[in-house]
KEKOL-363345 format. One record per residue (C-alpha): residue in one letter; x, y, z. Coordinates in Angstrom, 2 decimals. Each point is the difference from the previous one (the first is absolute). Example, Ala and Ser with C-alpha at 12.3 -4.5 7.8 and 13.67 -1.06 7.14 Angstrom:
a	12.30	-4.50	7.80 .
s	1.37	3.44	-0.66 .
END
This chain:
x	-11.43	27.28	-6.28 .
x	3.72	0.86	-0.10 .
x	-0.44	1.51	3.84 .
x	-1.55	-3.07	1.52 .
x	2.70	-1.93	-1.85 .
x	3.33	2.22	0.97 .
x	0.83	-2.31	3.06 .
x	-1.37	-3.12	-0.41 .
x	-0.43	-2.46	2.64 .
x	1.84	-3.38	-0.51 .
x	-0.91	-2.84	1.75 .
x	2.76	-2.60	0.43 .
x	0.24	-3.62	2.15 .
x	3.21	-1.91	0.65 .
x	0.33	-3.21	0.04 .
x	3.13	-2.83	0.46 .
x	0.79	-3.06	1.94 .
x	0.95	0.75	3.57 .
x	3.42	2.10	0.48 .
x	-0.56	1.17	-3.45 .
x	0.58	3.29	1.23 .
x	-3.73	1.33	-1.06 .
x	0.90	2.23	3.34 .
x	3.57	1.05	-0.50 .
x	-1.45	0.71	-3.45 .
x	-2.96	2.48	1.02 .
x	2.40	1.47	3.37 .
x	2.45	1.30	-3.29 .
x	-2.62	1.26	-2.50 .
x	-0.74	2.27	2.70 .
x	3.11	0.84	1.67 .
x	1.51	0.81	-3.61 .
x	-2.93	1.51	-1.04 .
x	-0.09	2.53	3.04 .
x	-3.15	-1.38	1.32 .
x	0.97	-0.84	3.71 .
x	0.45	2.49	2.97 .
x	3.07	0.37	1.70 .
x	-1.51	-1.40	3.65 .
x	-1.09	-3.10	-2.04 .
x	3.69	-0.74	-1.38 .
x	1.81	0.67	3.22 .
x	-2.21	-2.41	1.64 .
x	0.63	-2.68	-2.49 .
x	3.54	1.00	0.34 .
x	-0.17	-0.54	3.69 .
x	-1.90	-3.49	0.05 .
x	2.38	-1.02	-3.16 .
x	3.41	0.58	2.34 .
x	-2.17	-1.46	2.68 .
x	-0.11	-3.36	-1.74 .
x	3.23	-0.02	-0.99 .
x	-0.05	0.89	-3.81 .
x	2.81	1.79	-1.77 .
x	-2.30	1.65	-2.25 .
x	-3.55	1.61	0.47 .
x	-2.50	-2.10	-0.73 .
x	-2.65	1.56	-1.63 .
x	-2.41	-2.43	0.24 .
x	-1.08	1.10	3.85 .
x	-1.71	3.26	-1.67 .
x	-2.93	-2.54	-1.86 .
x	-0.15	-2.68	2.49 .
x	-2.50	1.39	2.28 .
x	-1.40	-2.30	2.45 .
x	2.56	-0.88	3.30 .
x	-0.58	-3.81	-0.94 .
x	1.23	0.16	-3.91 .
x	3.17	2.46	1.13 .
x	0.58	-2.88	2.50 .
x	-0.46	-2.85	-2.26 .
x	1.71	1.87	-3.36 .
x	-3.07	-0.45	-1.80 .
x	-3.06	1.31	-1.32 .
x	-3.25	-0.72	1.40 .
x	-2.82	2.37	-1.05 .
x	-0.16	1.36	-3.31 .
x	1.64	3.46	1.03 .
x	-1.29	3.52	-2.04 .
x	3.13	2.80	-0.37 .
x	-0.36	3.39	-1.92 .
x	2.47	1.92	-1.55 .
x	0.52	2.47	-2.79 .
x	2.13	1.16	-2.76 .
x	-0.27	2.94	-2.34 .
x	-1.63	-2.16	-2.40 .
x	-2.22	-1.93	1.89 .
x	-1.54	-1.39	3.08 .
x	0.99	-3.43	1.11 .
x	-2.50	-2.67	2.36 .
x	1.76	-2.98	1.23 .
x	-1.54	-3.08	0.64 .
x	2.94	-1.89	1.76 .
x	-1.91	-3.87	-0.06 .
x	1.75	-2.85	2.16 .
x	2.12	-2.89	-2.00 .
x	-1.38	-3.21	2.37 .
x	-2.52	-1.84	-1.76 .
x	-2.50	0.55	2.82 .
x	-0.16	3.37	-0.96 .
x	-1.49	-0.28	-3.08 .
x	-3.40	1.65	1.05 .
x	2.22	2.72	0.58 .
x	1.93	0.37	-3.36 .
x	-3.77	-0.13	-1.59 .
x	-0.97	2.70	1.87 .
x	3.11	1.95	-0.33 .
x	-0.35	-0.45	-3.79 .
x	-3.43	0.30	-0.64 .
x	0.51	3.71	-0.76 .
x	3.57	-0.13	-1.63 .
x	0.91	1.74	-3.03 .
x	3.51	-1.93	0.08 .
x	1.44	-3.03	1.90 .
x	3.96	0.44	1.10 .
x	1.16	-3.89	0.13 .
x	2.96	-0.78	1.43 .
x	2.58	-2.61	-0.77 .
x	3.51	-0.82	2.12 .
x	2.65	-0.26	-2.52 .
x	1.39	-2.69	1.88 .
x	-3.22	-2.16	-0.07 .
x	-1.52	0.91	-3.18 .
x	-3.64	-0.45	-0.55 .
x	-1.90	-1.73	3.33 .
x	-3.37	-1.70	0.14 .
x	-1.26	3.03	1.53 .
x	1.43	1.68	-3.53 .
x	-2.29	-1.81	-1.55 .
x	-2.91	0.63	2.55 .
x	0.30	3.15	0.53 .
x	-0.13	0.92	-3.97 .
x	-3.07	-2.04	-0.09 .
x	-1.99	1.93	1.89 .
x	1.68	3.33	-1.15 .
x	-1.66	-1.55	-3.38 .
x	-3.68	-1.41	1.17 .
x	-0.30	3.39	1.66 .
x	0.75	1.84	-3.63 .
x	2.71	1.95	1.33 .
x	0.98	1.94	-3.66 .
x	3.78	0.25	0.88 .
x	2.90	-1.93	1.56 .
x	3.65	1.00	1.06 .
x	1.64	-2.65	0.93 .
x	3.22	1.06	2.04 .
x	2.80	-2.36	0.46 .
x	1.67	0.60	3.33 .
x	2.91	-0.53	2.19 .
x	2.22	1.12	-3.65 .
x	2.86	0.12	2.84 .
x	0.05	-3.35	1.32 .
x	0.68	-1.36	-3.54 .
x	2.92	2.53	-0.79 .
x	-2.97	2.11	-2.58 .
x	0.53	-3.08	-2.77 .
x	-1.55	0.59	-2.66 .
x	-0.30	-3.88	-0.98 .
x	-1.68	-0.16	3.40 .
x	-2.94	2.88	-0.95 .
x	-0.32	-1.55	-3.58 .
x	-0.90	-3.28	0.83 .
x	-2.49	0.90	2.44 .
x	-1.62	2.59	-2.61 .
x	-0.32	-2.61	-2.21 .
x	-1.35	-2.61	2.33 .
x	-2.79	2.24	0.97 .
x	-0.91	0.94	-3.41 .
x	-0.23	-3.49	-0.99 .
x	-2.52	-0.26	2.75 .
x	-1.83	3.34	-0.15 .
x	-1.11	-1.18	-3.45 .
x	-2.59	-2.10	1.11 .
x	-1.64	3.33	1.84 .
x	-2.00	2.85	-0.75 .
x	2.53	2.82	1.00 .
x	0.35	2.09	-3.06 .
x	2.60	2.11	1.38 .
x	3.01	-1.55	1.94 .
x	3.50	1.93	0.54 .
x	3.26	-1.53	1.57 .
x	2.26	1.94	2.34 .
x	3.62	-1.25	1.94 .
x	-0.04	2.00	3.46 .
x	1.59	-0.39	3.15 .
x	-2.38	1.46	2.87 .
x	2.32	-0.42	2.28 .
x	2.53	2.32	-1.83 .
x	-2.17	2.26	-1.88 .
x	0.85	-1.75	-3.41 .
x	-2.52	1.31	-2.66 .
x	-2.71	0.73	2.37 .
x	-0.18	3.66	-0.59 .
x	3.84	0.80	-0.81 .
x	1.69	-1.73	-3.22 .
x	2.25	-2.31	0.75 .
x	3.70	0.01	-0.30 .
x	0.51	-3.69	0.76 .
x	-2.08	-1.39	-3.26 .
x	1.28	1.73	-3.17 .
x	-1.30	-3.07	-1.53 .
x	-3.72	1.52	0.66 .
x	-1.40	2.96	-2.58 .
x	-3.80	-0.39	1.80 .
x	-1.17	2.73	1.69 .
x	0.15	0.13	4.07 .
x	-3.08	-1.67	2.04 .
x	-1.22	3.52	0.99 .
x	0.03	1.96	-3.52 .
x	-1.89	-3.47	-0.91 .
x	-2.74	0.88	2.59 .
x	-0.29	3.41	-1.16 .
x	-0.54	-0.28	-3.17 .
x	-1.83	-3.64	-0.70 .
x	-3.08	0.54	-1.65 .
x	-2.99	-0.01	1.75 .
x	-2.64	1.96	-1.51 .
x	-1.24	-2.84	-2.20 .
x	-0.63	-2.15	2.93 .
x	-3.31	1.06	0.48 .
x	-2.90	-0.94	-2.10 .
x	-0.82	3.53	-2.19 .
x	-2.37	-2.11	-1.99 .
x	-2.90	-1.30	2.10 .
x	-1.81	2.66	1.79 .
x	-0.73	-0.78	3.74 .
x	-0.60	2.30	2.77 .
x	-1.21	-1.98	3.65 .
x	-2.01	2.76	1.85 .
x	1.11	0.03	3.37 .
x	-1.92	2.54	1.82 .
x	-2.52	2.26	-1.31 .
x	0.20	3.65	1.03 .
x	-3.63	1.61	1.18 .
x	1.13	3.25	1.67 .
x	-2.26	1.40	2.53 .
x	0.60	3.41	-0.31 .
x	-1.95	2.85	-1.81 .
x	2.73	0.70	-2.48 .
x	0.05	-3.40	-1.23 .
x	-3.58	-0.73	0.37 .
x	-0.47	-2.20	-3.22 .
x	3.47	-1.00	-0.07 .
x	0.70	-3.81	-1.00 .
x	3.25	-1.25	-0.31 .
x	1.23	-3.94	-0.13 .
x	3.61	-0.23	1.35 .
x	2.78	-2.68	-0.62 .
x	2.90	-1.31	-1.88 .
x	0.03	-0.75	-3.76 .
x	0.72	-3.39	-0.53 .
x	0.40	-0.14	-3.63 .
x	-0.44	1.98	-3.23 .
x	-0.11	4.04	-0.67 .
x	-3.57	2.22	1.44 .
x	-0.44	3.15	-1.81 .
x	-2.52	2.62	0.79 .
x	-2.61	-0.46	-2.88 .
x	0.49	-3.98	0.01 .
x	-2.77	-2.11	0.04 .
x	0.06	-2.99	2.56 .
x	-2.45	-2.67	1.50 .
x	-0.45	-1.31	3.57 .
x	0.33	-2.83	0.91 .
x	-2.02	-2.31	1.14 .
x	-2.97	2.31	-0.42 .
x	0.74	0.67	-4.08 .
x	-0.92	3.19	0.22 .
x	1.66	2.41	-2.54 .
x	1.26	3.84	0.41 .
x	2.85	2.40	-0.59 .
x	2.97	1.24	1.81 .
x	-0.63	3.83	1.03 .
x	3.10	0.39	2.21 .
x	2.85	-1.54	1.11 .
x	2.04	1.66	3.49 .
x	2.89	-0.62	1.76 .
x	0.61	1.99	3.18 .
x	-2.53	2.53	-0.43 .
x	1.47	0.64	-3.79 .
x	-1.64	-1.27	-3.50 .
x	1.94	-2.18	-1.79 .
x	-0.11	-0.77	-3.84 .
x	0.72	-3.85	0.42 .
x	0.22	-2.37	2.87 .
x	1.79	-3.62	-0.88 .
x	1.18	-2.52	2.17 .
x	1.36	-0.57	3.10 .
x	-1.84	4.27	0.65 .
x	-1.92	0.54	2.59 .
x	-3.01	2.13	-1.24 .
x	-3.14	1.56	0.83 .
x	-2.52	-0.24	-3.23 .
x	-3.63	1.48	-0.61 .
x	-2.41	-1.08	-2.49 .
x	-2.63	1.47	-2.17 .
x	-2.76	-1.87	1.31 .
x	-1.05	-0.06	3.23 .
x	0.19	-4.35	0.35 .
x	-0.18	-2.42	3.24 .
x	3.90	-0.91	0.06 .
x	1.36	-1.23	3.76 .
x	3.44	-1.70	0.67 .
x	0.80	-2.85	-1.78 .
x	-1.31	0.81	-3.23 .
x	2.30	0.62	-2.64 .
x	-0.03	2.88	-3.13 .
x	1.02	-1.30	-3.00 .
x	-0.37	0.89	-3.74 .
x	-3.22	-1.49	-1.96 .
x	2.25	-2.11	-2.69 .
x	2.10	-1.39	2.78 .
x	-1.56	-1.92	2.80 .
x	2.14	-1.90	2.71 .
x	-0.75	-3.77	-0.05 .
x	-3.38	-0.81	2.66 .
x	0.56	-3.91	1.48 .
x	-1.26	-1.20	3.14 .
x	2.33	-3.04	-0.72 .
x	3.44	0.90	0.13 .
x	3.71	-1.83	-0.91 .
x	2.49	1.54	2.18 .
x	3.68	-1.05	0.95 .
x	-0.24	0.79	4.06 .
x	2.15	0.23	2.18 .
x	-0.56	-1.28	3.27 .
x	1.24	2.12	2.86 .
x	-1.95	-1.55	3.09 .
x	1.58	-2.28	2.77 .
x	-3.56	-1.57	0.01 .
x	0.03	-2.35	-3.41 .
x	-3.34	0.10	-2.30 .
x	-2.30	-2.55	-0.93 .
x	-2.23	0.23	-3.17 .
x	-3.61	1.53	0.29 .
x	1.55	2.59	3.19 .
x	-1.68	3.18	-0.17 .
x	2.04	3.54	-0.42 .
x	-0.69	3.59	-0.58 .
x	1.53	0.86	-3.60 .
x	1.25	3.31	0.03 .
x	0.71	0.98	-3.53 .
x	1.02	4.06	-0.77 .
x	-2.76	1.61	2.04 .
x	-2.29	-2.48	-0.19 .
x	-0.68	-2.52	2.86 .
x	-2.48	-3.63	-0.36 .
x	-0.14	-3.13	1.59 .
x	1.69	-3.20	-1.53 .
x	0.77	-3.42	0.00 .
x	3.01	-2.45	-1.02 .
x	-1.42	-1.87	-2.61 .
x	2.69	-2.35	-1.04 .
x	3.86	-0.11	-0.41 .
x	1.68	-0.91	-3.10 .
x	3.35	-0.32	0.94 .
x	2.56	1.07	2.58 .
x	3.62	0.79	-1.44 .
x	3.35	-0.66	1.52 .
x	1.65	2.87	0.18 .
x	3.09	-1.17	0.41 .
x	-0.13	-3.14	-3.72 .
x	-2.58	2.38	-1.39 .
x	-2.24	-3.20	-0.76 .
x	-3.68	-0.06	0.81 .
x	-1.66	-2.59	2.65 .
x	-2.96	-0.90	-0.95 .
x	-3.23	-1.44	2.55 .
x	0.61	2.30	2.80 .
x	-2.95	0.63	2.43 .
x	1.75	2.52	2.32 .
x	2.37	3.02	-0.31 .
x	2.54	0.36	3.13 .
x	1.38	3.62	0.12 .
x	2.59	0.72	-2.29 .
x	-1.53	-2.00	-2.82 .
x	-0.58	1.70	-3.11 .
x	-3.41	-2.01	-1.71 .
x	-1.53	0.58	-3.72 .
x	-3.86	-0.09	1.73 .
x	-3.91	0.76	-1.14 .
x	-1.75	1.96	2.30 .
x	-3.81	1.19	0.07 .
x	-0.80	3.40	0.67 .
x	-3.75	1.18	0.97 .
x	-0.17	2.39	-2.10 .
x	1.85	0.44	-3.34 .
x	2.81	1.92	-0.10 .
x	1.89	2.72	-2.72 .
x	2.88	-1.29	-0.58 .
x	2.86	0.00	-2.76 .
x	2.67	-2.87	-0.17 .
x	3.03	0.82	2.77 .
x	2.33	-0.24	-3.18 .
x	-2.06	2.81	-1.63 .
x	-0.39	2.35	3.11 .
x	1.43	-0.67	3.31 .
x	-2.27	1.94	2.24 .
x	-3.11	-1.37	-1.24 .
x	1.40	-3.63	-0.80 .
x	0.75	-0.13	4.21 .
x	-1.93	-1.16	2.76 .
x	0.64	-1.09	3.91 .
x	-2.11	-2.30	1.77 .
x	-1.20	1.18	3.80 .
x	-0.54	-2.17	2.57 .
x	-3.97	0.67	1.26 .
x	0.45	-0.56	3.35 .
x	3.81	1.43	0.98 .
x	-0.03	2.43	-3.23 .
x	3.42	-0.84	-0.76 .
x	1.50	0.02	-3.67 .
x	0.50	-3.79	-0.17 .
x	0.73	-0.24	-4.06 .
x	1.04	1.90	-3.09 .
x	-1.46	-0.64	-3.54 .
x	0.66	0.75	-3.21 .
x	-2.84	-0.28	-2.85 .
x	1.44	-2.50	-2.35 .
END
């Protein structure tokens, strides 16, 4: 276990009101970290004196697309990698405009941690409060909320306290267990990854020793045993004539050679005789692996089907209660007909009814609504054609998630999570 675990992945999505400095922000975790190539800084170096600026701004290295370097702004939700010692870092840099929101769902659908950002001078936004919404509905376990632009309010400390305590006032009424403040200035490389000399005042750690050491094993469910088979593995070849191997990524729980499990939907009972990764037997395999298992018996499995344990069967609905988010330009109308995707698993559906649409920006629900524009984030029943294993998205991420496909352009045109 300890070598799968020695440099664990963290996934991380930023999020802040536009000129936040979300950018600025992610252009200095990796330029102090080391993470950036000497090519890549002389060119931001270049287009930097090229505009005009006194200083580099860092911000050019995440801002990818010609159009948001134009505009200043982020468009698509951009993915950056980097590493430290202690761990590997994905970046999901999500736009601040509230037309984006599609795109901060997506970007933290996988989180493990939301960065939200807050101007000193302006103190918590609307989009403060938006933003940490959906960093909540989407379960993300842990929050750092970074208060910025320390040097445009002369690092006062009155200035950081008040906001800390504004947004704990708020963050109250949400389901974020974990939520840690830091002052930084992106722009000057304030307690991003080097202590700061400029805020005595502060005994917190700096944002990057916060990253690499917040505590993410006990985000994933090690309780409920789920494994989605993805693909199963029939060599052709004489040395592996009887071979039989289902492949794919444990969703939940702990597998154990010797374990007995059920599949699902067929009910049919076995054991687990081994477990691989890469060619090499493992003794365990717990989520988010990717794992090759064999079983005892020789049983009709294909993909979709998931192994579980005997005493601990997902849920099976063909009605569901989802909060969806609608990520179409076309708007929906109730009784439309999708493809559910859910884990490995795909079956036809239909929009049974909406409860109520929120609005994200009062947080109060709006009640008799018969269409969802894109954008919208719904609490809505859908009706699957066949029933589906499922746990609550509060109890397991990966198998409390759906999307909804368009039939005819095969588009992703909705994301759900299984209230």
């Amino acid at each position: 276990m300890s070598t799968y675990l020695d440099n664990q992945l963290l996934r991380f999505t930023t999020a802040g009101s536009v000129d936040d400095g979300k950018s600025t922000l992610i252009g200095r975790l990796l330029y102090d970290s080391k993470s950036i190539f000497e090519d890549q800084l002389e060119a931001v170096e270049a287009s930097s004196a090229k505009k005009g600026f006194d200083y580099v701004d860092l911000s050019l290295l995440t801002d990818g697309l010609k159009s948001e370097r134009e505009q200043g702004i982020t468009i698509d939700v951009a993915y950056r990698y980097f590493a430290t010692p202690k761990r590997k870092f994905i970046i999901a840099d999500t736009p601040g405009h509230i037309q984006y929101t599609r795109n901060m769902v997506t970007g933290a659908s996988t989180a493990n941690l939301a960065l939200i950002l807050i101007d000193a001078r302006k103190g918590l936004v609307e989009q403060t409060f938006r933003h940490s919404y959906i960093a909540s509905l989407l379960k993300i376990p842990h929050i750092i909320v970074c208060v910025n632009k320390m040097d445009l309010v002369s690092y006062d400390e009155a200035v950081y306290d008040k906001i800390v305590q504004e947004y704990k006032a708020f963050s109250s009424k949400l389901e974020v267990s974990d939520i840690q403040f830091v002052p930084i200035s992106a722009l000057a490389g304030d307690n991003v990854v080097h202590r700061s000399e400029n805020t005595p005042w502060y005994q917190g750690a700096t944002l990057m020793h916060m990253l690499e050491t917040v505590h993410i094993e006990s985000d994933y469910n090690h309780i409920d045993s789920r494994f989605p088979v993805q693909y199963v593995i029939r060599p052709q070849s004489k040395e592996y004539h009887d071979f039989r191997g289902y492949a794919g990524r444990v969703a939940g729980g702990i597998f154990r050679p010797g374990d007995d499990i059920v599949v699902l939907p067929s009910g049919f009972n076995s054991k687990i005789k081994t477990i691989e990764f890469g060619g090499k037997p493992l003794e365990e395999a717990f989520a988010p692996m990717s794992v090759t298992m064999t079983l005892a018996d020789e049983i009709d499995i294909s993909r979709g089907d998931i192994i579980a344990k005997p005493n601990n069967h997902p849920q099976s609905e063909q009605d569901l209660d989802l909060m969806l988010c609608w990520m179409n330009q076309k708007p929906v109308n109730l009784n439309t007909k999708f493809y559910v995707r859910h884990t490995t698993r795909e079956v036809r559906g239909v929009l049974k009814e909406i409860q109520y649409k929120l609005d994200i920006n009062s947080l109060t629900r709006l009640e008799n609504v018969d269409h969802l524009a894109m954008n919208d984030i719904a609490r809505v029943k859908i009706r699957t054609a066949q029933p589906l294993f499922f746990d609550s998205y509060r109890k397991n991420r990966i198998t409390g998630s759906l999307i909804l496909v368009d039939e005819g352009t095969n588009e992703t045109v909705a994301a759900g999570m299984i209230v």
